[in-house]
N, CA, C and O atoms as a printed pandas DataFrame, in Angstrom:
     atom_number atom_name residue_name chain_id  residue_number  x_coord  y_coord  z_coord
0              1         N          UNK        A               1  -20.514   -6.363   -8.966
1              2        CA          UNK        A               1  -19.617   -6.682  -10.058
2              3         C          UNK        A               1  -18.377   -5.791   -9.980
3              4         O          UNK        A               1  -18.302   -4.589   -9.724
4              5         N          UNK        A               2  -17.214   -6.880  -10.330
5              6        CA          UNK        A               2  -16.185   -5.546   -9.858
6              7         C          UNK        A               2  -15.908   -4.712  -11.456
7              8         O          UNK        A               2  -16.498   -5.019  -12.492
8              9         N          UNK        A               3  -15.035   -3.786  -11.344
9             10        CA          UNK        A               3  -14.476   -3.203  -12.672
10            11         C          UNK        A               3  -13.313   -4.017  -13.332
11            12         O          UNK        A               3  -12.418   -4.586  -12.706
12            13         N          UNK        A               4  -13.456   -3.986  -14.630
13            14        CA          UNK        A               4  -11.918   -4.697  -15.289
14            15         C          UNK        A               4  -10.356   -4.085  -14.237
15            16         O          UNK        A               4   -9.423   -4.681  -13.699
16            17         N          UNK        A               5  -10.585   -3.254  -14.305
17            18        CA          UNK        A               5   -9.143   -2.671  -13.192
18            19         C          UNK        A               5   -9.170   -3.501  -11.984
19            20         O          UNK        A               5   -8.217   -4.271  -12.099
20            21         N          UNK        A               6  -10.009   -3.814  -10.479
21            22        CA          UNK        A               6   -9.699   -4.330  -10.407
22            23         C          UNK        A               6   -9.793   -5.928  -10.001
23            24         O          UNK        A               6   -9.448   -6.560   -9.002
24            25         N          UNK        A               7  -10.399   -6.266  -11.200
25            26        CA          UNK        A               7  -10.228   -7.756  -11.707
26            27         C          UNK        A               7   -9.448   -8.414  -12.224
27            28         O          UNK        A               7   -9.468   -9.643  -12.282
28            29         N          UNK        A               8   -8.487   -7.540  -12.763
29            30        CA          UNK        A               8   -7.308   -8.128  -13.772
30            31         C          UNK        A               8   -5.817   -7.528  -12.914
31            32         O          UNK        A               8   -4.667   -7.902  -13.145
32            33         N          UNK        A               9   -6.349   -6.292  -11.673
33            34        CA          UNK        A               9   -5.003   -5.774  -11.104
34            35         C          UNK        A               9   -4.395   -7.088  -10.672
35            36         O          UNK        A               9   -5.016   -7.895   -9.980
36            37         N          UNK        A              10   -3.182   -7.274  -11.094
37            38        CA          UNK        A              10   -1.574   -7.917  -10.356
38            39         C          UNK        A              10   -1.302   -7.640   -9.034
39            40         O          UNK        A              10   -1.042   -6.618   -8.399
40            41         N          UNK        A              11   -1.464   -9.136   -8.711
41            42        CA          UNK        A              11   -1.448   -9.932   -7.382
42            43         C          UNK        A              11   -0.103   -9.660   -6.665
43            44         O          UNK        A              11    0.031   -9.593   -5.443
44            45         N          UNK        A              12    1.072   -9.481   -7.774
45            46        CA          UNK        A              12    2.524   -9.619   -7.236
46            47         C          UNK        A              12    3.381   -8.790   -8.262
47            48         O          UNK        A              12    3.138   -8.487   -9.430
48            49         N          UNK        A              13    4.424   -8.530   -7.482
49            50        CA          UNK        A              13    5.385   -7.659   -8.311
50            51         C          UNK        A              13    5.801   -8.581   -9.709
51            52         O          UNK        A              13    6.514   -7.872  -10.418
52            53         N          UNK        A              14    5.612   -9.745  -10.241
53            54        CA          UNK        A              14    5.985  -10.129  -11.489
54            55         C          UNK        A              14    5.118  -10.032  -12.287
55            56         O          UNK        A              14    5.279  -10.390  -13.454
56            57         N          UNK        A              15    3.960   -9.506  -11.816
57            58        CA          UNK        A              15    2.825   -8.994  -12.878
58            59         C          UNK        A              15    2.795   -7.710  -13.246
59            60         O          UNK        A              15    2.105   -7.317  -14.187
60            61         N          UNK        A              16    3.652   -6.836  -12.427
61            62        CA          UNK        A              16    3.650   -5.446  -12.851
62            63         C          UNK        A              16    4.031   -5.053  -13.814
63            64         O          UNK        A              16    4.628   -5.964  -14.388
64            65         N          UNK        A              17    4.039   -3.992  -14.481
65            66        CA          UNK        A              17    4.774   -3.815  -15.910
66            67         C          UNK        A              17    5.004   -2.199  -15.637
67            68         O          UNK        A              17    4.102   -1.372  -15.505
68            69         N          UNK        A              18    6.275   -1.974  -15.588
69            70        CA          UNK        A              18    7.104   -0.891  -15.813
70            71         C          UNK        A              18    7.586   -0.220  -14.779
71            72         O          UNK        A              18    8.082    0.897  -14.924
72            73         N          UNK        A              19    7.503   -0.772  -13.719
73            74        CA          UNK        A              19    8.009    0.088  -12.642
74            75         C          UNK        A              19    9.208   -1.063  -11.593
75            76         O          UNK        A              19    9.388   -1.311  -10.401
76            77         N          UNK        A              20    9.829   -1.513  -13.016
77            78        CA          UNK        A              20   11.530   -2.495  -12.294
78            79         C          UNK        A              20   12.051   -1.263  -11.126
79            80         O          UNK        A              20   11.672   -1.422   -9.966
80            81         N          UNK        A              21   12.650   -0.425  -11.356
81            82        CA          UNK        A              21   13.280   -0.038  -10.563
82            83         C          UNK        A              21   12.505    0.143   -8.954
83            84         O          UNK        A              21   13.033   -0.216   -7.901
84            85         N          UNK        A              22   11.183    0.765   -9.078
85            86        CA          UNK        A              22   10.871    0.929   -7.767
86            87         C          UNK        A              22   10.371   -0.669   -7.033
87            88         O          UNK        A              22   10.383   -0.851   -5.816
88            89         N          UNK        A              23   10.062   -1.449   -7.778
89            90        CA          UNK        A              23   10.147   -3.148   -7.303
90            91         C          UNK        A              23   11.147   -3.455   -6.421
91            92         O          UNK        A              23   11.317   -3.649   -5.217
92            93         N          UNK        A              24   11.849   -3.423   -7.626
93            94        CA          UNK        A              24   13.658   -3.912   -7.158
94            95         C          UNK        A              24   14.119   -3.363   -5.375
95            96         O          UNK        A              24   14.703   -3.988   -4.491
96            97         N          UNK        A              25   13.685   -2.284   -5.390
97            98        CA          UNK        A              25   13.600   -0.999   -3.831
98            99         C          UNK        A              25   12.699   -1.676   -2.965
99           100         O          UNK        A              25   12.945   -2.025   -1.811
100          101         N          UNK        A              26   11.916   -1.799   -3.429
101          102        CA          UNK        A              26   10.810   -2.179   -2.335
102          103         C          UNK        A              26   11.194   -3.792   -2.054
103          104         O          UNK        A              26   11.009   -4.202   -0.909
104          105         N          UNK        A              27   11.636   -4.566   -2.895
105          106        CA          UNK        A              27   11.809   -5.998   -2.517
106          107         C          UNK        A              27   12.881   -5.998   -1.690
107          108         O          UNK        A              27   12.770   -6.399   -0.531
108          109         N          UNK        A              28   14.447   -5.389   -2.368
109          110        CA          UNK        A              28   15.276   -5.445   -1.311
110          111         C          UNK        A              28   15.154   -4.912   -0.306
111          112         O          UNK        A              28   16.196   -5.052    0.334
112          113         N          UNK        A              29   13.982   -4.001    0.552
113          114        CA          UNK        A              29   13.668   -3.580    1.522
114          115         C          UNK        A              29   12.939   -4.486    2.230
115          116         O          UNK        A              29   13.093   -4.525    3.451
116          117         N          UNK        A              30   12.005   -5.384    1.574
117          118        CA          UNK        A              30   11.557   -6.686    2.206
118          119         C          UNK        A              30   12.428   -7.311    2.956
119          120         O          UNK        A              30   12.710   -7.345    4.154
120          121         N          UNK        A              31   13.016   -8.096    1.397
121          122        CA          UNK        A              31   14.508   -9.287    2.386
122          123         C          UNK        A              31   15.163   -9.140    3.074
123          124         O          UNK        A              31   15.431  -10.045    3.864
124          125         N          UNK        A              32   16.015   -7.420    3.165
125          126        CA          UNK        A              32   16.837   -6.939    3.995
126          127         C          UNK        A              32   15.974   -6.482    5.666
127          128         O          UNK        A              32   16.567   -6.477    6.745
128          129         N          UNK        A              33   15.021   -6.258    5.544
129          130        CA          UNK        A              33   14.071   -5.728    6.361
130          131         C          UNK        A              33   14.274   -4.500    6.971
131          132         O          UNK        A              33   14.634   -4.327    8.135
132          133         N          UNK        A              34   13.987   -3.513    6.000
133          134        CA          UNK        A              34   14.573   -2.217    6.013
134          135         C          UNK        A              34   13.557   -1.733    6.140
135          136         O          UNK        A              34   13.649   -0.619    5.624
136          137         N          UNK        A              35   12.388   -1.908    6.607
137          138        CA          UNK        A              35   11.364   -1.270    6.753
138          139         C          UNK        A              35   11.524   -0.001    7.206
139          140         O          UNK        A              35   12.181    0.214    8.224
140          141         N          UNK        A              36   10.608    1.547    6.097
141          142        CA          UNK        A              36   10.346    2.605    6.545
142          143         C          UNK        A              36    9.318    2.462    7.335
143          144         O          UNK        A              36    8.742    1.384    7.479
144          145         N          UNK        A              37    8.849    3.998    8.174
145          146        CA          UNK        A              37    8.048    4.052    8.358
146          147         C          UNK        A              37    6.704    4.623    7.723
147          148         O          UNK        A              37    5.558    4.545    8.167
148          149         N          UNK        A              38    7.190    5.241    6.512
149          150        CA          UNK        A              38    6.145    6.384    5.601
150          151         C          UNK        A              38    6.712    5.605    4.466
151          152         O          UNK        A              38    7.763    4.976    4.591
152          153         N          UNK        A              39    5.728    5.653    2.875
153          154        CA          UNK        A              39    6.165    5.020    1.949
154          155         C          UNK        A              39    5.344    6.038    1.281
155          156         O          UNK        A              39    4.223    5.865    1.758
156          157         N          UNK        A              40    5.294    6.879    0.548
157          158        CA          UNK        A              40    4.865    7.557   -0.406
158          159         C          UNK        A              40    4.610    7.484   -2.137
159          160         O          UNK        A              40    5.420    8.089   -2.838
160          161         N          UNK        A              41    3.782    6.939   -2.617
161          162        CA          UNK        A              41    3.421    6.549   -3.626
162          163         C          UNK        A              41    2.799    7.356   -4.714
163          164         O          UNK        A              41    1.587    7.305   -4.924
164          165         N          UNK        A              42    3.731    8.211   -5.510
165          166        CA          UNK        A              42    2.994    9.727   -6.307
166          167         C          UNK        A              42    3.026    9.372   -7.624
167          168         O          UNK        A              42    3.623    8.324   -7.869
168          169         N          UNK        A              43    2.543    9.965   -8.530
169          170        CA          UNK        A              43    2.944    9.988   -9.833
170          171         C          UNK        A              43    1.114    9.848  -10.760
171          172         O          UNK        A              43    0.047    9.877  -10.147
172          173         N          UNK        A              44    1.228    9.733  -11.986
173          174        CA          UNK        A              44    0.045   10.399  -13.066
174          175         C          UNK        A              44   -0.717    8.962  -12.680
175          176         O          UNK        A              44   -0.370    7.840  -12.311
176          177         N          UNK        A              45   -2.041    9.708  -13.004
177          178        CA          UNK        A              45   -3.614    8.870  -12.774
178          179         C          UNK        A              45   -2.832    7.479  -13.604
179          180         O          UNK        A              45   -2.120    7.548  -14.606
180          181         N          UNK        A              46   -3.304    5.996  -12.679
181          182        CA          UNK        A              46   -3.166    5.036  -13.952
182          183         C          UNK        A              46   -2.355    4.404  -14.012
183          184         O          UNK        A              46   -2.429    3.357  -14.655
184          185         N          UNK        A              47   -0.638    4.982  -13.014
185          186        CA          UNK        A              47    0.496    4.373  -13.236
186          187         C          UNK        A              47    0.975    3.089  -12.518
187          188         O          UNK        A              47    1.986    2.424  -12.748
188          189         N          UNK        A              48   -0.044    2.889  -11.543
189          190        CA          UNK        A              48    0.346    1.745  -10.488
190          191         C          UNK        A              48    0.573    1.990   -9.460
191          192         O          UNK        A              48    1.109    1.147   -8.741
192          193         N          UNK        A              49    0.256    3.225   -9.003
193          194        CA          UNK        A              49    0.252    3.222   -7.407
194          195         C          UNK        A              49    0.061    1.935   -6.460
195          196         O          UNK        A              49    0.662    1.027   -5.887
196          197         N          UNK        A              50   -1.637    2.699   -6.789
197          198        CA          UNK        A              50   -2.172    1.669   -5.657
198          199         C          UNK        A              50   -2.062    0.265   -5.508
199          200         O          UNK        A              50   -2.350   -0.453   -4.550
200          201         N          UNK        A              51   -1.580   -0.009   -6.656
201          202        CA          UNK        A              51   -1.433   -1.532   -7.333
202          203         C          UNK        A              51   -0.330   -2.188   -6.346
203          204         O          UNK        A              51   -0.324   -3.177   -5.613
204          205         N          UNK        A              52    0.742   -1.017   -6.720
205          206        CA          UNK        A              52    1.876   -1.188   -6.451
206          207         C          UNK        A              52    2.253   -1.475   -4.439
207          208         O          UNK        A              52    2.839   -2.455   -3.979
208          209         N          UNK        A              53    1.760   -0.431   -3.728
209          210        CA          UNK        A              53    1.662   -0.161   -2.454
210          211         C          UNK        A              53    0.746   -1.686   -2.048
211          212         O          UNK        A              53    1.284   -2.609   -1.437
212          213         N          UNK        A              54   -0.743   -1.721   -2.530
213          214        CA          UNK        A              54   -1.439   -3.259   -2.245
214          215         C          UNK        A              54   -0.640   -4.840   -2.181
215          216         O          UNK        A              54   -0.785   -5.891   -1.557
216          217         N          UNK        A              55    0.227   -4.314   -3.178
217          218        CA          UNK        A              55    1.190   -5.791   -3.336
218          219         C          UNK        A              55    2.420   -5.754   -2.104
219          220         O          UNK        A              55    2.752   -6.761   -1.479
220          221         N          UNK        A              56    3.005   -4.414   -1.898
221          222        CA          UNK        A              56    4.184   -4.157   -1.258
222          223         C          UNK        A              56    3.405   -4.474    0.412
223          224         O          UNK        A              56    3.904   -5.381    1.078
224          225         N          UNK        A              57    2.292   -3.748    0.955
225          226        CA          UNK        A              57    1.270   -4.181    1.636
226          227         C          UNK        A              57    1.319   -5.539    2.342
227          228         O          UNK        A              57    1.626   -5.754    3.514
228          229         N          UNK        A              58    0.789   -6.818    0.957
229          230        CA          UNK        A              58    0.598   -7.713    1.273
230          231         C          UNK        A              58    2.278   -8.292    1.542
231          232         O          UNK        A              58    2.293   -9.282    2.274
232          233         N          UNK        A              59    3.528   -7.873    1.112
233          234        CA          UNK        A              59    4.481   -8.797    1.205
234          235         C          UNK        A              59    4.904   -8.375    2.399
235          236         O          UNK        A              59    5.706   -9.147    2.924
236          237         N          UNK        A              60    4.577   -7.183    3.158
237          238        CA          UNK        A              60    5.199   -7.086    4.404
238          239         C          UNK        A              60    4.314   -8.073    5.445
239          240         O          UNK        A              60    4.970   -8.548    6.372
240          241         N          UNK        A              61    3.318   -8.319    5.400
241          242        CA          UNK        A              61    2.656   -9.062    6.003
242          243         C          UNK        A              61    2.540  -10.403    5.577
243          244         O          UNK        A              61    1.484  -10.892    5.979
244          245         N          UNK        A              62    2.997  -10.917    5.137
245          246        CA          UNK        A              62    3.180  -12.100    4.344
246          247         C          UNK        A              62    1.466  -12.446    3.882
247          248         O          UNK        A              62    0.981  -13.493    4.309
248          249         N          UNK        A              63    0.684  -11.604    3.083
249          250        CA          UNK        A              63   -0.751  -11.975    2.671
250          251         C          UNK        A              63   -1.634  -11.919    3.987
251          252         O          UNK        A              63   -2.821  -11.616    3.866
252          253         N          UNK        A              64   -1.292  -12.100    4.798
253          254        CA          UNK        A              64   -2.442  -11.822    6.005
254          255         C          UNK        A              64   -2.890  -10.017    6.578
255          256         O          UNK        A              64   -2.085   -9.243    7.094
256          257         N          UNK        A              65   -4.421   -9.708    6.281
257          258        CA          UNK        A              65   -4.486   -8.748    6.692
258          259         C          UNK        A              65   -4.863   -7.894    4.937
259          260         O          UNK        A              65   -4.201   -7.790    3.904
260          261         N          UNK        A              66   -5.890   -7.551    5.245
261          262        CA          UNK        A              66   -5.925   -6.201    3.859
262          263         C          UNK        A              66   -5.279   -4.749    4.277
263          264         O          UNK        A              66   -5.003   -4.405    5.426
264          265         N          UNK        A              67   -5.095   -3.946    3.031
265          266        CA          UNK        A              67   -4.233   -2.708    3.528
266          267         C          UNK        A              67   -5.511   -1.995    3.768
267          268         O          UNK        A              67   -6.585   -2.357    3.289
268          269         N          UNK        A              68   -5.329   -0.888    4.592
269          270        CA          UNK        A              68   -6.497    0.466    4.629
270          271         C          UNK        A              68   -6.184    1.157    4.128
271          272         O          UNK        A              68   -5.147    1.735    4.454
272          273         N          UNK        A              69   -7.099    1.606    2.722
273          274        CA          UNK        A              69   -6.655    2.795    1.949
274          275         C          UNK        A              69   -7.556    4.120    2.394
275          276         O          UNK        A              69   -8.717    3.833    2.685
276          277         N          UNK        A              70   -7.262    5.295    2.476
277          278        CA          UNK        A              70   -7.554    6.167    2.586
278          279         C          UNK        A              70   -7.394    7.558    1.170
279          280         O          UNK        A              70   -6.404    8.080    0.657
280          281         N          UNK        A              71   -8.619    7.711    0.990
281          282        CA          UNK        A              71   -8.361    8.837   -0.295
282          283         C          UNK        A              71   -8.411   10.390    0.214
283          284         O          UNK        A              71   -9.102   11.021    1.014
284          285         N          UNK        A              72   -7.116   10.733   -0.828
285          286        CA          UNK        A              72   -6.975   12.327    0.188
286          287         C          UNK        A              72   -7.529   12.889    0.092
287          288         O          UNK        A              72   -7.813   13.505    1.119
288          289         N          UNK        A              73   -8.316   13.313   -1.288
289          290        CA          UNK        A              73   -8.964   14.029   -1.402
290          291         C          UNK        A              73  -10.372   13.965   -0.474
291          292         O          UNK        A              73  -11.068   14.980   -0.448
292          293         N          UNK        A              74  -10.674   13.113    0.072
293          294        CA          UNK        A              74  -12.045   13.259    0.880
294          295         C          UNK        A              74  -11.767   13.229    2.280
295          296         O          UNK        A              74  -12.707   13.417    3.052
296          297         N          UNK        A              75  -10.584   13.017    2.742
297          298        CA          UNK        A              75  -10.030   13.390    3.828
298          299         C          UNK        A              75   -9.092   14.354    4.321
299          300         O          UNK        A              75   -7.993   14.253    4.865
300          301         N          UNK        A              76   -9.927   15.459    3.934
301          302        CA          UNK        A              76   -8.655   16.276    4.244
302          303         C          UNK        A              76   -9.020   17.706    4.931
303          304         O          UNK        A              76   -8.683   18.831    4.562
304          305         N          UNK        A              77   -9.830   17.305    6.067
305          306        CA          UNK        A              77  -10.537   18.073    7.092
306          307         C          UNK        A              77   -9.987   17.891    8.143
307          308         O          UNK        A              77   -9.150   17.021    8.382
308          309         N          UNK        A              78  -10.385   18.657    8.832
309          310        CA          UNK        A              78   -9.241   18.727   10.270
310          311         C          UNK        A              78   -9.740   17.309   11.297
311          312         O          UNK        A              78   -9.008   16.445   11.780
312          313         N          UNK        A              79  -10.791   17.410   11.373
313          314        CA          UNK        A              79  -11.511   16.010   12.086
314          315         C          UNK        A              79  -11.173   14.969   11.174
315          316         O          UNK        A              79  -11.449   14.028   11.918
316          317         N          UNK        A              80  -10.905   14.598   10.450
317          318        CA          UNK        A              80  -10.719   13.771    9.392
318          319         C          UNK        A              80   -9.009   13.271    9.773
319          320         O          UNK        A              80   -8.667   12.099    9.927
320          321         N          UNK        A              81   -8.016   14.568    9.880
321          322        CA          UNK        A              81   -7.703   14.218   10.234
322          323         C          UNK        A              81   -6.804   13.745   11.788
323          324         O          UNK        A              81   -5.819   13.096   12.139
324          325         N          UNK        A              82   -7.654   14.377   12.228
325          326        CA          UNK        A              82   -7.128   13.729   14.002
326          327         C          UNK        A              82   -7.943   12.644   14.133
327          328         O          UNK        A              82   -7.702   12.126   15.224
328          329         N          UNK        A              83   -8.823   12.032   13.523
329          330        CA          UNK        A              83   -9.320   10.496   13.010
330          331         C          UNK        A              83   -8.055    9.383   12.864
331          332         O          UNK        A              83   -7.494    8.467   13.467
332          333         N          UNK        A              84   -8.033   10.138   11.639
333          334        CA          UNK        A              84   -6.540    9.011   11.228
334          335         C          UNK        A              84   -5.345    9.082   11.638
335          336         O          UNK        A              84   -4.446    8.331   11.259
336          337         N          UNK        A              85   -5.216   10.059   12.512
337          338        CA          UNK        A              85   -3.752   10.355   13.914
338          339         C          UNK        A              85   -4.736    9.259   14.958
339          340         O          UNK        A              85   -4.556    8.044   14.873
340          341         N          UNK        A              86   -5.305    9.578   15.490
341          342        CA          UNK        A              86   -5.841    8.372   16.576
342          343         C          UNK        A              86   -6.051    6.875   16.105
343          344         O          UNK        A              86   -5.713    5.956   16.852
344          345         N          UNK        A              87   -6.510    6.676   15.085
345          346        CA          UNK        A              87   -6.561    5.356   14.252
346          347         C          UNK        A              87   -4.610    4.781   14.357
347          348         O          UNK        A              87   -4.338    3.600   14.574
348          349         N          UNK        A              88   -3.865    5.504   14.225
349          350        CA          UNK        A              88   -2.809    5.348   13.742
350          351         C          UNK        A              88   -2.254    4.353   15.145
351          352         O          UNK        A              88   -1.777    3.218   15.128
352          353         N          UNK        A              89   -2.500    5.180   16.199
353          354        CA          UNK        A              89   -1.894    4.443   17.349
354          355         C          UNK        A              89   -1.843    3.138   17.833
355          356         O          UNK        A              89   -0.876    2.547   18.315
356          357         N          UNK        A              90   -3.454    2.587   17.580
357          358        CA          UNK        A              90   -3.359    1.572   17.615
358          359         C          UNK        A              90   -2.676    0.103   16.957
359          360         O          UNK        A              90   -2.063    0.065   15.890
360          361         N          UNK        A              91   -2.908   -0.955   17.762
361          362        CA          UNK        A              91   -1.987   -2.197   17.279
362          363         C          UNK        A              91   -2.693   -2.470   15.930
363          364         O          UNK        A              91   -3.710   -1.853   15.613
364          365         N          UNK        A              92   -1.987   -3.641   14.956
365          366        CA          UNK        A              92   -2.599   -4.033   14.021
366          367         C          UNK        A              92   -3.940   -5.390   14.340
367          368         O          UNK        A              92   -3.731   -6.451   14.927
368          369         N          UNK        A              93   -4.989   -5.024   13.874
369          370        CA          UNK        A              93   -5.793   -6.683   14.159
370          371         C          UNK        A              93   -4.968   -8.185   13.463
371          372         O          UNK        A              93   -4.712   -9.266   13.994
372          373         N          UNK        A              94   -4.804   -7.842   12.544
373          374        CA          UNK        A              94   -3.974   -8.631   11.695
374          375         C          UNK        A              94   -2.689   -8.793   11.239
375          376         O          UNK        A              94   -2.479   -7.857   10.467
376          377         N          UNK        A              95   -1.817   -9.428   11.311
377          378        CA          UNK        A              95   -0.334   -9.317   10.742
378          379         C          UNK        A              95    0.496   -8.383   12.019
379          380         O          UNK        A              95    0.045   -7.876   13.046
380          381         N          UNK        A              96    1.639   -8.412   11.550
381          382        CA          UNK        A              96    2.405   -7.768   12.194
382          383         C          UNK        A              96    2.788   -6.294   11.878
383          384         O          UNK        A              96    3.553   -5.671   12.615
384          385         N          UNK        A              97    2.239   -5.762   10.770
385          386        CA          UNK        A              97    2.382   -4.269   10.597
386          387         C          UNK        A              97    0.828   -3.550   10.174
387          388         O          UNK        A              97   -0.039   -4.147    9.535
388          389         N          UNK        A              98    0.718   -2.205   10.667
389          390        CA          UNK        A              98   -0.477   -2.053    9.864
390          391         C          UNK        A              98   -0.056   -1.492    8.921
391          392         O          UNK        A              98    1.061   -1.016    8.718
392          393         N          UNK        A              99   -1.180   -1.536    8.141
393          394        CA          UNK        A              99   -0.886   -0.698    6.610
394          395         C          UNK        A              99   -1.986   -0.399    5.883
395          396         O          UNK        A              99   -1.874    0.184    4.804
């Protein structure tokens, strides 16, 4: 069974609520195709991160492909991370970017 969070999380940036400005950034980075390579997503427990990055995620890939999330706090050992430096190199299975 999943949790109300995310069962009810927003599929797309017109479901989000309160974060116009960093949308607005991330979309015209879509259309224009301004792709970074690092996207950093900070701020208080609750606010839409992950929400936010999952949706941005799916629009670079046009929906094909899930993102890989990684939590820092449980990764943050030295093997842990030359894991996710070697993970990194490789191609994507899916879509044209990984994420």
């Amino acid at each position: 069974m999943q949790s109300l969070a995310v069962k009810y999380r927003p599929k797309s940036f017109n479901d989000v609520c309160g974060q116009k400005s960093i949308i607005q950034i991330l979309t015209s980075q879509i259309t224009t195709h301004q792709l970074k390579n690092v996207y950093l997503f900070a701020g208080a427990s609750g606010c839409g991160k992950t929400t936010t990055a999952r949706i941005f995620a799916s629009m670079i890939n046009n929906g094909i492909g899930t993102p890989i999330e990684i939590d820092g706090a449980s990764n943050n050992g030295v093997d842990n991370i030359r894991e996710i430096r070697e993970e990194t190199s490789y191609s994507p299975a899916e879509g044209k970017y990984k994420v």
